[in-house]
C-alpha positions in Angstrom: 33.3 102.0 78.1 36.9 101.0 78.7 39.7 103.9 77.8 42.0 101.7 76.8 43.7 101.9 73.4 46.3 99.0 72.5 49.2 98.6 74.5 52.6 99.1 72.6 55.1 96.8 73.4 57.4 98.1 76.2 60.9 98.3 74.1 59.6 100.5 71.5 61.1 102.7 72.5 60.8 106.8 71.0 63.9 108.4 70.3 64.6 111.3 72.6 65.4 114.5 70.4 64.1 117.1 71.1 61.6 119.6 69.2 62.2 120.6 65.6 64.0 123.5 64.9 64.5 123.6 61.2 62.7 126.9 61.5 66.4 128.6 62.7 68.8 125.9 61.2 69.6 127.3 58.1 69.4 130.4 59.4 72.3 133.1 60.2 70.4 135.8 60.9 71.0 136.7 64.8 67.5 136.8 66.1 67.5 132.9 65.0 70.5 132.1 67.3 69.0 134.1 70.4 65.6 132.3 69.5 67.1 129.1 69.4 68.4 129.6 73.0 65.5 131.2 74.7 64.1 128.5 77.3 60.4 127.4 77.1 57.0 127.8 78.8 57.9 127.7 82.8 54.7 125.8 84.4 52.6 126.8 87.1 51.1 125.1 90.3 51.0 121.2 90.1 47.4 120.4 90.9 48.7 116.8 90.7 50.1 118.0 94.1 46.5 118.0 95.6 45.2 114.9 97.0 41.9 115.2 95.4 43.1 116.2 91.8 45.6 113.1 91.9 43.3 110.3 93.8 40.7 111.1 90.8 43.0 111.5 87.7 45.1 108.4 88.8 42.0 106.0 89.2 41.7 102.9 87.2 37.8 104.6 86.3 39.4 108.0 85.3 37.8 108.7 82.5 35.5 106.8 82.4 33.4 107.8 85.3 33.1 111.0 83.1 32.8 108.4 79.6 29.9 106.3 81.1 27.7 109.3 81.3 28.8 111.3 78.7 27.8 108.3 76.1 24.4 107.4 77.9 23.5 110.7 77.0 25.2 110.9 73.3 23.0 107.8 73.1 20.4 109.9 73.7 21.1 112.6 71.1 21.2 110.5 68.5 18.1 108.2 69.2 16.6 111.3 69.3 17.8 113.2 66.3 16.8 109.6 64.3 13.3 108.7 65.5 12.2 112.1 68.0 10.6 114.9 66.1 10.7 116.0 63.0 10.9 120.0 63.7 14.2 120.9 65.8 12.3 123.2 68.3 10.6 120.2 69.4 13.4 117.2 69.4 15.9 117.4 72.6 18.5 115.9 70.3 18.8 119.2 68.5 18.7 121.3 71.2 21.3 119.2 73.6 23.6 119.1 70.5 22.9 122.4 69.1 22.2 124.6 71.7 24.2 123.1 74.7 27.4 120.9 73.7 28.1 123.0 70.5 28.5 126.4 72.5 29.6 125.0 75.7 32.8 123.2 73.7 34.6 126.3 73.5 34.8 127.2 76.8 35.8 123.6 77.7 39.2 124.3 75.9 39.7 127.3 76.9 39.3 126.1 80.7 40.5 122.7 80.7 42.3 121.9 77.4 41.7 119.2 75.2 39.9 117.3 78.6 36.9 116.3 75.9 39.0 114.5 74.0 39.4 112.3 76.7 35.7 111.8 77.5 34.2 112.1 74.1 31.8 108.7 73.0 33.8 108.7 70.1 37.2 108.4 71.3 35.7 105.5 73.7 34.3 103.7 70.4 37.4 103.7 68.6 39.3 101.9 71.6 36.3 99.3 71.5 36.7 98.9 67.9 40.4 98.4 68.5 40.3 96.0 71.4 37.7 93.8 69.1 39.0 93.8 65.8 42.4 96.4 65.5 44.6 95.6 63.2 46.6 98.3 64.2 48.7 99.1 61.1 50.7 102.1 61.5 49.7 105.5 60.7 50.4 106.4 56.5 53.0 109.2 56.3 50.6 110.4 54.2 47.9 111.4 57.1 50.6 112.1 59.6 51.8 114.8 56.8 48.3 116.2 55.4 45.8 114.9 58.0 45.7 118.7 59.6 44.9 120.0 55.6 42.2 117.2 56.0 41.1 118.6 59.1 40.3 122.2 57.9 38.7 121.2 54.4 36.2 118.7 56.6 35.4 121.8 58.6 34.7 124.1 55.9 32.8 121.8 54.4 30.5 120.9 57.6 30.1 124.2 57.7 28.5 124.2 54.2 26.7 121.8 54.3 24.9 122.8 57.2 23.8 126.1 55.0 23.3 125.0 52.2 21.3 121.3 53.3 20.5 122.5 56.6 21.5 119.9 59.4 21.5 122.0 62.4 17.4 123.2 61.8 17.2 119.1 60.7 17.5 116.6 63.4 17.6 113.9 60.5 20.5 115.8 59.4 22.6 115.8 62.3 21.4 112.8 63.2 23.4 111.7 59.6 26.5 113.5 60.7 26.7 111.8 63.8 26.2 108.4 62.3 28.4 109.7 59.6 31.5 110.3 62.3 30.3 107.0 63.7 31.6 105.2 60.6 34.6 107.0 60.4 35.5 106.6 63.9 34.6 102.8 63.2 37.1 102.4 59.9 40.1 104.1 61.9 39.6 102.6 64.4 39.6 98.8 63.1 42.5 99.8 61.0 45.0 102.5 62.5 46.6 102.2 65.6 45.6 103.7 68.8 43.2 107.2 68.3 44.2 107.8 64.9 40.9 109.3 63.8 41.1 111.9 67.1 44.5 113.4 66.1 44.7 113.2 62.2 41.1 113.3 61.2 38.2 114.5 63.5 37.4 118.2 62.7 36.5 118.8 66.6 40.5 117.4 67.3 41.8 119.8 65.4 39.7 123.0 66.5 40.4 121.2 70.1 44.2 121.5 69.1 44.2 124.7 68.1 41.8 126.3 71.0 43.7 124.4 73.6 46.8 126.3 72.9 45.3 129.0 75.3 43.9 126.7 77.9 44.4 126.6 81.7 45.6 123.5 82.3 48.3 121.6 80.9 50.1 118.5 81.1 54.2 119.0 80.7 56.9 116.4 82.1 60.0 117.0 84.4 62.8 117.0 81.8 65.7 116.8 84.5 63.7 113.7 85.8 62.7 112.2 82.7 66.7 112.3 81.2 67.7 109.6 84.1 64.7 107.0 83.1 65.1 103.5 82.2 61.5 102.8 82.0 61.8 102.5 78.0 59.2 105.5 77.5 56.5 103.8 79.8 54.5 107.3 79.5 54.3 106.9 75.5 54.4 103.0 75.1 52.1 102.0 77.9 52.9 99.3 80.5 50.7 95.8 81.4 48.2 97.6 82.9 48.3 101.2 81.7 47.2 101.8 77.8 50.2 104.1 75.3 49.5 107.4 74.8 46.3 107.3 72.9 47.2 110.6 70.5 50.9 109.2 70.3 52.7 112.4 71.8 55.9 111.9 73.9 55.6 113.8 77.1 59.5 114.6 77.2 59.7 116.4 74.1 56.0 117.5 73.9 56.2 121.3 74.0 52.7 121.9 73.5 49.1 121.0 74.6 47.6 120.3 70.7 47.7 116.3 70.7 47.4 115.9 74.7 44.0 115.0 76.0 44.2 114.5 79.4 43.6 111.2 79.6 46.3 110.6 81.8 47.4 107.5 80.5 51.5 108.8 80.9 50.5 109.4 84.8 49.5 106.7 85.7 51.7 104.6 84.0 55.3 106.8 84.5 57.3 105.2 87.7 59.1 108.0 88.4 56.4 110.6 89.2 57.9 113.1 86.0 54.6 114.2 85.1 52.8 117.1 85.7 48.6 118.7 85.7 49.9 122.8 86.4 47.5 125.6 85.9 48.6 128.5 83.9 47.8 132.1 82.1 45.0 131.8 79.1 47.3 132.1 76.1 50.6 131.7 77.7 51.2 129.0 75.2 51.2 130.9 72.3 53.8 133.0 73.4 56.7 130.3 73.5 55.9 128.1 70.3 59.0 127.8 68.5 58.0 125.3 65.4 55.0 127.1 63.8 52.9 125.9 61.2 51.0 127.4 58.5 48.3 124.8 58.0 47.4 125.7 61.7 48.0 129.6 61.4 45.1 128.9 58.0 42.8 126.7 60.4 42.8 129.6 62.8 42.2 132.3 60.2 39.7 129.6 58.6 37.1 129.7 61.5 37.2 132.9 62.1 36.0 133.2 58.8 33.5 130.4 59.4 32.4 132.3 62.5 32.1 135.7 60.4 29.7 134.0 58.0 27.5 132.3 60.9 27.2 135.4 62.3 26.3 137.2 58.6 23.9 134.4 58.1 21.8 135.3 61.7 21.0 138.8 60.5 18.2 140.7 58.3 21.2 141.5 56.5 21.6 138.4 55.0 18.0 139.0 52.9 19.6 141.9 51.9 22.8 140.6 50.6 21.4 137.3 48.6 18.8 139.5 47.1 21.8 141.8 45.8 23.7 138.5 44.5 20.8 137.8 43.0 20.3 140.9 41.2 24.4 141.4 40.1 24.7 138.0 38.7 21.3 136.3 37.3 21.4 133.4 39.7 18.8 132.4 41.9 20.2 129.4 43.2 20.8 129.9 46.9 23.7 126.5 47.0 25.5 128.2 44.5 25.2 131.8 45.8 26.0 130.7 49.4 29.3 128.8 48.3 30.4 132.0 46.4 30.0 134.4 49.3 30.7 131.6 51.5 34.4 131.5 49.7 34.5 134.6 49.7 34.1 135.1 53.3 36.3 132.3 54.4 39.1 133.8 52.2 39.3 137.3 53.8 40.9 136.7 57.1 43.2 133.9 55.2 43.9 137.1 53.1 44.5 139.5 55.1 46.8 137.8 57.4 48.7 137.0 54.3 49.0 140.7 53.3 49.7 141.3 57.1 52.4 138.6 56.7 53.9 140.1 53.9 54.3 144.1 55.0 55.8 142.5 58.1 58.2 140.2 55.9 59.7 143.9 54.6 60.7 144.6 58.2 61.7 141.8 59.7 64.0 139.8 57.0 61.4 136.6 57.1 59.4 135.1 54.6 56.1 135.9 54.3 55.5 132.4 54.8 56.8 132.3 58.0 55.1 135.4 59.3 52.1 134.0 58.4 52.2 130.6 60.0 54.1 132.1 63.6 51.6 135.4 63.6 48.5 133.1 62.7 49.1 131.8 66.3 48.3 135.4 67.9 44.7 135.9 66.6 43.8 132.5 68.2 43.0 134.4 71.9 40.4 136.8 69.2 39.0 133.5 67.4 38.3 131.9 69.8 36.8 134.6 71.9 34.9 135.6 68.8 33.3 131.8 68.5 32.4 131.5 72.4 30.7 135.5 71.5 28.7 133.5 68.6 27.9 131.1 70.7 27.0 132.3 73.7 23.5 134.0 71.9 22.5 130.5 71.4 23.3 129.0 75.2 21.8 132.0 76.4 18.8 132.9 74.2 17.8 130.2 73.5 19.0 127.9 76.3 15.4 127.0 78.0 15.1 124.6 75.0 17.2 122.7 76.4 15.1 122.1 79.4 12.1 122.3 77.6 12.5 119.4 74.6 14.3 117.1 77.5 11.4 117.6 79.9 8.8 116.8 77.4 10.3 113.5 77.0 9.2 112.3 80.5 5.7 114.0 79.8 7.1 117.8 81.3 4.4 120.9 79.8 5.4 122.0 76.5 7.0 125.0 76.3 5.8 128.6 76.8 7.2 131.8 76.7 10.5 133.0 75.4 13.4 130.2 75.3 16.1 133.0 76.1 17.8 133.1 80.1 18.2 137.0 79.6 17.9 139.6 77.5 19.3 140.2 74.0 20.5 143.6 75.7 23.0 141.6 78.8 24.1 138.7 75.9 25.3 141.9 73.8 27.2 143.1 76.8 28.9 139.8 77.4 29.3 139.4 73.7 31.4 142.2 73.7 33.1 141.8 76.9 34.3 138.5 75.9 35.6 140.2 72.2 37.6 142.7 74.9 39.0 139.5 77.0 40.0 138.0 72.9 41.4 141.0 71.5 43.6 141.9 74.4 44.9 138.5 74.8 45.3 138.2 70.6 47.5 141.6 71.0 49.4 140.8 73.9 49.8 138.0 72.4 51.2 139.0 69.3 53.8 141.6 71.2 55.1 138.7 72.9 56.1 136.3 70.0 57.7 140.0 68.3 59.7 140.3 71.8 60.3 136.3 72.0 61.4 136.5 68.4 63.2 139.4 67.6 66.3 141.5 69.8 65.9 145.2 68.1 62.9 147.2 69.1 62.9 148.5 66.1 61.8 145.3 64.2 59.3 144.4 66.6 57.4 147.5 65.9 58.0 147.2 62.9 56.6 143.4 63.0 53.4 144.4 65.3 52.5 147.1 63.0 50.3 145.2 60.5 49.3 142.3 63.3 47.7 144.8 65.1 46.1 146.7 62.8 44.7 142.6 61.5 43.6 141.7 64.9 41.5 145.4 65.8 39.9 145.1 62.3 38.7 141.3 63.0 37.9 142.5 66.3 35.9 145.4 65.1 34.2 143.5 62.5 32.8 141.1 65.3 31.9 144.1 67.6 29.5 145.3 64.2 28.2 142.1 63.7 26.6 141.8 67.4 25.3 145.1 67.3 22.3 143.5 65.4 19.7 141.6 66.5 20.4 137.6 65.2 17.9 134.7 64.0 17.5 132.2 66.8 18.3 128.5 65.9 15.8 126.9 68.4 
């Protein structure tokens, strides 16, 4: 289970400009030129500064003591989701999939990044694929340009899929998706150089990219130090012993924590120290992004879309709503009524951050566009809130599943009794405690990319205005949503 990915030659060398910022270039408008100038995210404490934190993350078997594990039991999953039982209450692939990696991901990113990434089985296959057969051809402009695009439409349509063929209540069915990924990871990895599947294609990278935004931990280098080294990029390009950067980000330049997985690959092999693991403020991220873009403002919108409808879907209400379909329309197929209302319900946070974007593009002199893609960043802090809300019913409802369908393969009692850890009554509470922790941070952080942005007060009240009334309506919406009791998926 070896993390390397192919070592790059050591004089490619990657230019050292800077970030882009065509977003102010053709610009003359003042609040560009202040923007322009305003310095970055300042990083916290150094845990690379602990002895602990650096003995581990600098071992030849970091990650793969975490790997080695992690695929046993992936292994696992999917031998059991392809020959375990048929009915998911009863297969421990479902419920170690379903109702323990799926919800726990989320809070993963929001505590430690993108650090799954680094130990996922599939990121671990696709360097194994590329050590045996890689050709390693570059990555096409093509999926450098659209892969994010790529990204979002393969979520959507997972998400689908699952309603409308059912693969989370079918272990044969996720069992399918995994060896579906399986292949894919396969093909990119025999073809594309290092993890080009992880960054340009796998819808879990690019949820990872957008969730770690508000993470705790990030990995930034020392710019001063990094300007005096003649180590030809050692920290993107790899050295003898250390494998390149396996999601091809340049720590110099790298302004962001989207396409770093802590796999610390540009720590171990950097000679001059320039790297470093801080800690840091949920959210703080989004606060000091200065190259925006849309197809990642429209991911974020996307899933909180997908998360409304999950949550739709778990209620009575749901009867209620396909019967009216029904009725209004004449159709009584339930693949072509869920795509409909699914559409429908994907398109209304897309929608109304648009209309959001546009009464704030009256104000503050630009494009609606624009509004859209740098605001799209503030209701991340409320998505993903609203997703860990989702799923925490499952990890705590119906969590004793888990120990349940994995006990009964070494001949444990079947289960009795309720599957839930507590009460529907405390998961509400924490449900809506968590939407509290997402909505505050989506607003504050909204106020601070106005203050960031924009010099007058008067335009960034003018800006917030419609932002905030977005973000308390989505927040609102969820808050209705968990008032009702939910379907369990277990």
């Amino acid at each position: 289970m070896s993390q390397d990915v192919q070592i790059r030659p050591k004089d490619e060398f990657v230019p050292s400009h800077g970030p882009d910022s065509s977003d102010s270039s053709d610009s003359t408008d003042p609040d560009d030129e202040q923007f322009a100038q305003l310095p970055g995210e300042s990083l916290g404490r150094d845990l690379l500064k602990n002895r602990f934190v650096s003995a581990l993350i600098r071992s030849r078997w970091y990650p793969a003591v975490f790997q080695v594990p992690i695929a046993a039991v992936f292994g696992l999953v999917a031998y059991q989701l392809l020959v375990g039982p048929a009915k998911a209450h009863e297969n421990a692939g479902t419920a170690l999939m379903w109702v323990l990696w799926w919800p726990a991901l989320p809070l993963v990113y929001v505590l430690l990044g993108r650090f799954w990434c680094a130990v996922c089985p599939f990121a671990a296959l696709s360097d194994f694929v590329q050590k045996l057969v890689g050709v390693n051809r570059p990555v096409p402009p093509f999926l450098k340009k659209y892969g994010i695009w790529i990204i979002d439409a393969t979520f959507l349509a997972i998400t689908w899929a699952d309603h409308v063929f059912g693969i989370v209540g079918s272990p044969w069915g996720s069992g399918l998706l995994l060896l579906l990924l399986t292949f894919s990871v396969i093909v990119s990895g025999a073809f594309f150089q290092r993890r080009a599947f992880c960054r340009y294609l796998c819808f879990l990278g690019g949820l990872s990219a957008n969730y770690a935004r508000t993470g705790m931990v990030t990995l930034r280098a020392n710019s001063d130090i990094c300007s005096t080294c003649t180590a030809k990029a050692a920290c993107y390009n790899g050295t003898d012993t250390v494998a390149a950067c396996p999601l091809s980000s340049f720590p110099r330049t790298m302004e962001d924590s989207a396409n770093c997985n802590l796999c610390a690959n540009c720590i171990k092999s950097c000679p001059n120290d320039a790297i470093t693991l801080t800690v840091r403020q949920p959210t703080k991220e989004l606060w000091f992004l200065r190259n925006p873009k849309i197809e990642e403002s429209f991911l974020a919108m996307a899933i909180m879309g997908i998360v409304i409808i999950q949550n739709v879907t778990m209620l009575k209400l749901w009867e209620d709503v396909l019967a009216w379909v029904e009725q209004a329309s004449g159709i009584t197929s339930y693949p072509v009524i869920f795509t409909a209302v699914f559409a429908v319900g994907v398109s209304i946070p897309v929608a109304l951050l648009a209309l959001a974007a546009k009464v704030a593009a009256h104000e503050n002199i630009e494009s609606t566009m624009k509004n859209f893609a740098r605001f799209g960043y503030a209701l991340i802090p409320l998505d993903v809130a609203a997703h860990v809300a989702h799923n925490l019913f499952h990890l705590l409802a119906e969590g004793k599943s888990v120990f349940y369908t994995v006990s009964a393969l070494f001949g444990g009692l079947p289960q009795e009794g309720s599957a839930a850890f507590v009460g529907n009554g405390r998961i509400m509470v924490l449900q809506f405690a968590i939407l509290a922790l997402g909505l505050a941070g989506s607003l504050y952080t909204a106020r601070r990319i106005a203050h960031r942005r924009y010099r007058t007060p008067a335009r960034r009240r003018s800006t917030l205005i419609p932002f905030t009334i977005l973000i308390t309506v989505l927040a609102a919406l969820n808050v209705a949503m968990f008032l009702f009791p939910m379907a369990h998926r277990m």
